[in-house]
Every structure is written in structure tokens, then in C-alpha cells.
MDAnalysis code that builds the backbone (N, CA, C; Angstrom):
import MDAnalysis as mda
import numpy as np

u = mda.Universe.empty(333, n_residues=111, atom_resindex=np.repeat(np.arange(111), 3), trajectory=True)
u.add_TopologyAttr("name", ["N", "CA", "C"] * 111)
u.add_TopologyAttr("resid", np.arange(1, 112))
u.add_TopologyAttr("resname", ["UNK", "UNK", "UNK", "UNK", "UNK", "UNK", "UNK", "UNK", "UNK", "UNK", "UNK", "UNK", "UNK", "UNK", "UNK", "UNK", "UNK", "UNK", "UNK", "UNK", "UNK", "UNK", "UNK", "UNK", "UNK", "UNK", "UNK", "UNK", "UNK", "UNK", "UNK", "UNK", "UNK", "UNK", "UNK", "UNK", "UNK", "UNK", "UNK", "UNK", "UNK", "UNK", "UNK", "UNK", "UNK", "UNK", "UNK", "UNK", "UNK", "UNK", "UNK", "UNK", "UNK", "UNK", "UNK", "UNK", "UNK", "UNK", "UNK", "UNK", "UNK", "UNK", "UNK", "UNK", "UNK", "UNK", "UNK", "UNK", "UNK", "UNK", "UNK", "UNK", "UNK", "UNK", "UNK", "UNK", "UNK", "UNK", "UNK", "UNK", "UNK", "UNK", "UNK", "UNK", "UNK", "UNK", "UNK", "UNK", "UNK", "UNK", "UNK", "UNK", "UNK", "UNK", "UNK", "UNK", "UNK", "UNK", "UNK", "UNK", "UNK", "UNK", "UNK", "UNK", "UNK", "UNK", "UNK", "UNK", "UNK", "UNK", "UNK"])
u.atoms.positions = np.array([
    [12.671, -25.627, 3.214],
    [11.790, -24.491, 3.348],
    [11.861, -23.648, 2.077],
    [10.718, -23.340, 1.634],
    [10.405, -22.287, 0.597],
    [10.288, -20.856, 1.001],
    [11.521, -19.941, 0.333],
    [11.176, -18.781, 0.474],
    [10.017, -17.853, -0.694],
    [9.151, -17.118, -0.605],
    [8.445, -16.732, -1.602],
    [9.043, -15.805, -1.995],
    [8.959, -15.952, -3.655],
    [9.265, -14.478, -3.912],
    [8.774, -13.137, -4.346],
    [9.448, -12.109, -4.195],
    [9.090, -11.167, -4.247],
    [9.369, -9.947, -5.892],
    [8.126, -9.824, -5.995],
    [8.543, -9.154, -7.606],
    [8.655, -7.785, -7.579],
    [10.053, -7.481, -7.814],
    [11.040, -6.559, -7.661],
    [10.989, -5.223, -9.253],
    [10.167, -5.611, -9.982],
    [9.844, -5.003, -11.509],
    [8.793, -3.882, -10.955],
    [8.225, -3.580, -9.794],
    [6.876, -3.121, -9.910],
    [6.901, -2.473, -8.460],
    [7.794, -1.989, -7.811],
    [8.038, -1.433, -6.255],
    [6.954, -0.519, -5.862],
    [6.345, -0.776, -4.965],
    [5.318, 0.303, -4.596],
    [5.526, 1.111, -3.673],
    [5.677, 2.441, -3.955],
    [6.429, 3.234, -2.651],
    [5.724, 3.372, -1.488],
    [5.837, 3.439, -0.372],
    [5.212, 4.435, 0.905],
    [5.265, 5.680, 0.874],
    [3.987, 6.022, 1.325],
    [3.695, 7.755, 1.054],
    [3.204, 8.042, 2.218],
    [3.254, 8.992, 2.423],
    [2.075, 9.979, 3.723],
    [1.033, 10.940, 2.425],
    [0.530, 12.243, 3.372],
    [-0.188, 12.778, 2.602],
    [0.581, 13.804, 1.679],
    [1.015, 14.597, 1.961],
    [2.009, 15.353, 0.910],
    [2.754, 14.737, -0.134],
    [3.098, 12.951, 0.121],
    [3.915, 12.514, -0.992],
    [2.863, 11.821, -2.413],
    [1.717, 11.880, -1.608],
    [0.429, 11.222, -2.506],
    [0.816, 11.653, -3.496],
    [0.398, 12.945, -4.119],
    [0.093, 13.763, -5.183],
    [1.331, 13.595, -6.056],
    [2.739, 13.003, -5.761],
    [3.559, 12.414, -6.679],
    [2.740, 10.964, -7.699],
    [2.083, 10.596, -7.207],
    [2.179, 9.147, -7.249],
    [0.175, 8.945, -7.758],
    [-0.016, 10.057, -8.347],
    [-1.602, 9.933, -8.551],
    [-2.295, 9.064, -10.217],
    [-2.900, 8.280, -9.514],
    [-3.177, 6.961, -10.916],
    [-1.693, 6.047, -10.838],
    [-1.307, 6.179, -9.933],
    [-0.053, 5.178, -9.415],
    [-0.417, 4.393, -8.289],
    [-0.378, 2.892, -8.115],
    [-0.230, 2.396, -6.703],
    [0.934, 2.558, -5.451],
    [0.289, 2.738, -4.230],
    [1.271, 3.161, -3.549],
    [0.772, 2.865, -2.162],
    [1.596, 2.933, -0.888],
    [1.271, 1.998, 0.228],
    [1.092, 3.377, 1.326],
    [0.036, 3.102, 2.378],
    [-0.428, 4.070, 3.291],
    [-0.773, 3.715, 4.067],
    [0.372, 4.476, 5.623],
    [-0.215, 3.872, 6.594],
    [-1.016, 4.771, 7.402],
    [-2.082, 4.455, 8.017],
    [-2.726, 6.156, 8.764],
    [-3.766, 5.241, 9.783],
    [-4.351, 6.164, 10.435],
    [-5.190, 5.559, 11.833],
    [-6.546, 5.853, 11.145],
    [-7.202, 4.859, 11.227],
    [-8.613, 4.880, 11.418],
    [-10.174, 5.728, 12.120],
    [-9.960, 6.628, 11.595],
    [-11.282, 7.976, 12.545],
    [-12.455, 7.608, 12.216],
    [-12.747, 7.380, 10.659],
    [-14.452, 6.991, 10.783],
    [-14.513, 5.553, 9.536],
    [-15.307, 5.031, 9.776],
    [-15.588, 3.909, 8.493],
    [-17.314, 4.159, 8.028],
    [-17.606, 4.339, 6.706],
    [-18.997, 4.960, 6.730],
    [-19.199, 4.127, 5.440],
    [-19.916, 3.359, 5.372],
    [-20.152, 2.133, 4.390],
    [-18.928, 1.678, 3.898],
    [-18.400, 2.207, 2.472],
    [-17.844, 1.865, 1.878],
    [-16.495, 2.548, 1.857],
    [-16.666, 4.028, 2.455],
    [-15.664, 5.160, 2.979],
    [-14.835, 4.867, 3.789],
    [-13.567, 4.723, 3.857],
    [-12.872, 5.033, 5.474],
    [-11.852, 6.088, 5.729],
    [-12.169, 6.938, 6.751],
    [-11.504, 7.945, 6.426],
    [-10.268, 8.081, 7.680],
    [-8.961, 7.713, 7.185],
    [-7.747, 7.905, 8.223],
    [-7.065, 9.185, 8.239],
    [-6.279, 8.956, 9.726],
    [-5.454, 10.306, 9.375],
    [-4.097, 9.526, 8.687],
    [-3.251, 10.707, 7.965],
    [-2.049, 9.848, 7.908],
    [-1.040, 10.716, 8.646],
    [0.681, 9.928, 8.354],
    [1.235, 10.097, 9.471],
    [1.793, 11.303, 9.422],
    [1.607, 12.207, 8.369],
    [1.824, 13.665, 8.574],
    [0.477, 14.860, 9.037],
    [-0.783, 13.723, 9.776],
    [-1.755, 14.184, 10.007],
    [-2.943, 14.863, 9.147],
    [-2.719, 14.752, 7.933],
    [-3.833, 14.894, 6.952],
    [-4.909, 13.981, 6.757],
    [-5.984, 14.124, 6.425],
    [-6.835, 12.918, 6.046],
    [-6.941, 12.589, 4.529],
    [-7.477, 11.752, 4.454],
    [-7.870, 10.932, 3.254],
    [-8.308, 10.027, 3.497],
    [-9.419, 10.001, 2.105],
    [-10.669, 9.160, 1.933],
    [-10.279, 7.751, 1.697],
    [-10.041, 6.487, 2.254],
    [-10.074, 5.567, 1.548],
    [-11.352, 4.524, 0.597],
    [-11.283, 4.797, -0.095],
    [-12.685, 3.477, -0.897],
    [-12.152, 1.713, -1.042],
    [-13.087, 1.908, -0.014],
    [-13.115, 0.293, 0.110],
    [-14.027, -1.014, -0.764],
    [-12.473, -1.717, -0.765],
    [-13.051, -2.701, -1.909],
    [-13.297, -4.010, -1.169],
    [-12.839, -4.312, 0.044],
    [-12.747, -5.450, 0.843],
    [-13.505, -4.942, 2.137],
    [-13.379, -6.271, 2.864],
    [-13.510, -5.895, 4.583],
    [-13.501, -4.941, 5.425],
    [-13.694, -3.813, 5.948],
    [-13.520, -3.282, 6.621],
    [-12.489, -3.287, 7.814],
    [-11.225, -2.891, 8.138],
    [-10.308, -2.780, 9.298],
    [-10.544, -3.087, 10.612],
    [-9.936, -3.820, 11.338],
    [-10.460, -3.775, 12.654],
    [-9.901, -3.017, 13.696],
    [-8.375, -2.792, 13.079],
    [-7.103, -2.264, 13.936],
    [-7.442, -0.666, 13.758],
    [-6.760, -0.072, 14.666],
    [-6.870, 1.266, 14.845],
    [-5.534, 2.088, 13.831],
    [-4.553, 1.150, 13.527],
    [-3.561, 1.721, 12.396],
    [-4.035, 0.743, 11.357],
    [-3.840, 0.959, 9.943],
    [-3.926, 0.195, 8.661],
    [-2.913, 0.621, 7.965],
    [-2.462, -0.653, 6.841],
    [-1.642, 0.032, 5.703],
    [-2.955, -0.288, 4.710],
    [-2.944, 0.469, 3.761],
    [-3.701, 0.363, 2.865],
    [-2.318, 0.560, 1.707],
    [-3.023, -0.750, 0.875],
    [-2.325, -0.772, -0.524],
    [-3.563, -0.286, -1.525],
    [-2.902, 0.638, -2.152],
    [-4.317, 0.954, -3.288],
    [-3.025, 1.843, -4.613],
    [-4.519, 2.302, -5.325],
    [-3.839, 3.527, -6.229],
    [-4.518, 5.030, -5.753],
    [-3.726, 6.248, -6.217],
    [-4.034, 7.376, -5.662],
    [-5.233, 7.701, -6.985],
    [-6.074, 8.290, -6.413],
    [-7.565, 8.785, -7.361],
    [-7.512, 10.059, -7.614],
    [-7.159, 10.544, -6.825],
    [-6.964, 12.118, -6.380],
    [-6.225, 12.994, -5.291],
    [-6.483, 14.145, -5.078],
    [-5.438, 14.524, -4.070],
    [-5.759, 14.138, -2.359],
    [-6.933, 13.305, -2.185],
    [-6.857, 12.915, -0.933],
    [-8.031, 11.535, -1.061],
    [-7.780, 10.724, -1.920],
    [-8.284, 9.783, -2.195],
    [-7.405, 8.491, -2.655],
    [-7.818, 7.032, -2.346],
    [-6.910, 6.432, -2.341],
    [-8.270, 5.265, -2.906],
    [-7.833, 4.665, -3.911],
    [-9.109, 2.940, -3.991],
    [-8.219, 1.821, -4.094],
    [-8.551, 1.422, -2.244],
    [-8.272, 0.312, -1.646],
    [-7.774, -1.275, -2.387],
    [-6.811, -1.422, -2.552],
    [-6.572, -3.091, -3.317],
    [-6.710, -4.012, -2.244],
    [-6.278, -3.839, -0.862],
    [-5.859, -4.623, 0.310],
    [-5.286, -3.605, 1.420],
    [-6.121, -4.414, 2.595],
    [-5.200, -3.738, 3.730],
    [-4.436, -4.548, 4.576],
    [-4.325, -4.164, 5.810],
    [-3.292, -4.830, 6.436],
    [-3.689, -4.181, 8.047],
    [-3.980, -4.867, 9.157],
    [-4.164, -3.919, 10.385],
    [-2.656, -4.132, 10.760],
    [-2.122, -2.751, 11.687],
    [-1.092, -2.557, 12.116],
    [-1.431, -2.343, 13.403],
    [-2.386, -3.126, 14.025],
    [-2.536, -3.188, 15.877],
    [-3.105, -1.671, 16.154],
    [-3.254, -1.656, 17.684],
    [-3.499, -0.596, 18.422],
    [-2.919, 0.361, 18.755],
    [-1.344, 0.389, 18.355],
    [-0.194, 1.099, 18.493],
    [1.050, 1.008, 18.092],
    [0.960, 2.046, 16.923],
    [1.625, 2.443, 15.551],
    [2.324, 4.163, 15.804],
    [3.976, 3.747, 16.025],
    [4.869, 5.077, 15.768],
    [4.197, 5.783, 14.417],
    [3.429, 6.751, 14.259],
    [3.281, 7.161, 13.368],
    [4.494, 8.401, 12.903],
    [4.785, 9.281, 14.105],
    [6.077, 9.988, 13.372],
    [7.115, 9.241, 12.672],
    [7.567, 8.360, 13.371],
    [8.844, 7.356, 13.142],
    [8.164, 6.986, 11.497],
    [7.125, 6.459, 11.424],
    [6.688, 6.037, 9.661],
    [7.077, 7.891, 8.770],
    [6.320, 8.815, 9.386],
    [6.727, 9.930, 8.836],
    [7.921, 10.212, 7.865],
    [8.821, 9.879, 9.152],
    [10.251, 10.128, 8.658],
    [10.514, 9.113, 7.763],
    [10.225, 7.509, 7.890],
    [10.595, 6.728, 6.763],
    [10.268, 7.027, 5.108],
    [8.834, 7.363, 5.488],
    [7.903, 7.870, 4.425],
    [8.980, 8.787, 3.641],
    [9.423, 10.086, 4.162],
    [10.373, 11.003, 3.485],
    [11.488, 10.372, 3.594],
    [12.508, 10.070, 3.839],
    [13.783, 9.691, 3.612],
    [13.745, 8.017, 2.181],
    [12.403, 7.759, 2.312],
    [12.307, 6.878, 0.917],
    [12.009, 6.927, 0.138],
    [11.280, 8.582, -0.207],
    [10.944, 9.323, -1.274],
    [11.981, 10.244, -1.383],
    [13.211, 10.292, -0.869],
    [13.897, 11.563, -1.295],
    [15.547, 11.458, -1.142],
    [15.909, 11.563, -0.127],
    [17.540, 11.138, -0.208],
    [18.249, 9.361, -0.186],
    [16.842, 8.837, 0.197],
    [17.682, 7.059, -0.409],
    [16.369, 6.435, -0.931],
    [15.899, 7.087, -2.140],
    [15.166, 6.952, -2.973],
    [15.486, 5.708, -3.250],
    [16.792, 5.678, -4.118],
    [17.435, 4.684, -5.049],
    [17.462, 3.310, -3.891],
    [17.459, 3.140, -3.133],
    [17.727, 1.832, -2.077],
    [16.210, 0.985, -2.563],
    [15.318, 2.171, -2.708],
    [13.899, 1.149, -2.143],
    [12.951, 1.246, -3.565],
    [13.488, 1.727, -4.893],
    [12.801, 1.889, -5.793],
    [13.575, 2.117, -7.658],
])
């Protein structure tokens, strides 16, 4: 069996909405629920309950949670590289807290 690997030079953090604005013209990973999809727009909450715009470059979501991998555009804008559905039911506090404890006191573990 082949394990794939994983390239460890280029870590992309998880953010909510408050940690965005570290990480702007940076790629970075977001998970948030799905409220409206409007052509090319999709607009989630994330898990500290803020919104942001995602611009979509692919498919449209089917799941009611997504991670979206993208780069940050602005302070509540994100352009979409890939997503990911995370089902119908997603701890969003529980991501909250991951979100901060991997931007801040065990930074160094995951980046």
C-alpha cells in the first residue's frame, strides 16, 4: 500500500472570521455553513458566526457545512481553490475553538 504524501513546506492554516484578516493574499482553510449560493457568490456563516463572501471557481456545494480552501481577498472575502462538503451536521463551536488554539497557543504544532 501507498501512502500519499503530504507537502509539509506550504501549511495552510484554519481560520474563522476574525483570524482571516491575519492571513489576507494568503491561502487558508474555512469551514462555515452555507446560507445563500447566488451564481458565482456563496455566502456562509463561519464558525464564529460572521459571514463571508465566497467566489466560486468550481461546482457549487451540496452539503450544508463546507471547507473551502482558497486565498483571503479581503476582509470578508475568500476566492475559492476547492471545497470539500462536511455533511448536514458540523460542531461548528468545537471547529471555533480549534480554529483559535491553532492560531495561537499551539501555533508551532500545526505550522
Amino acid at each position: 500500500m501507498t501512502v500519499p504524501s503530504i507537502d509539509l513546506s506550504a501549511p495552510v492554516p484554519r481560520v474563522n472570521f476574525q483570524l482571516m484578516s491575519k492571513y489576507e493574499g494568503k491561502r487558508v482553510r474555512l469551514v462555515g455553513k452555507v446560507e445563500e449560493i447566488s451564481g458565482t457568490t456563496m455566502k456562509v456563516k463561519t464558525s464564529d458566526d460572521a459571514m463571508v463572501d465566497v467566489l466560486l471557481t468550481g461546482a457549487a456545494p451540496t452539503d450544508a457545512f463546507v471547507e473551502i480552501d482558497g486565498t483571503v481577498e479581503g476582509p470578508n472575502v475568500i476566492r475559492e481553490e476547492s471545497n470539500v462538503g462536511f455533511g448536514n451536521d458540523f460542531d461548528m463551536k468545537n471547529y471555533n475553538q480549534v480554529c483559535t488554539l491553532m492560531n495561537d497557543k499551539y501555533q508551532s504544532l500545526f505550522l
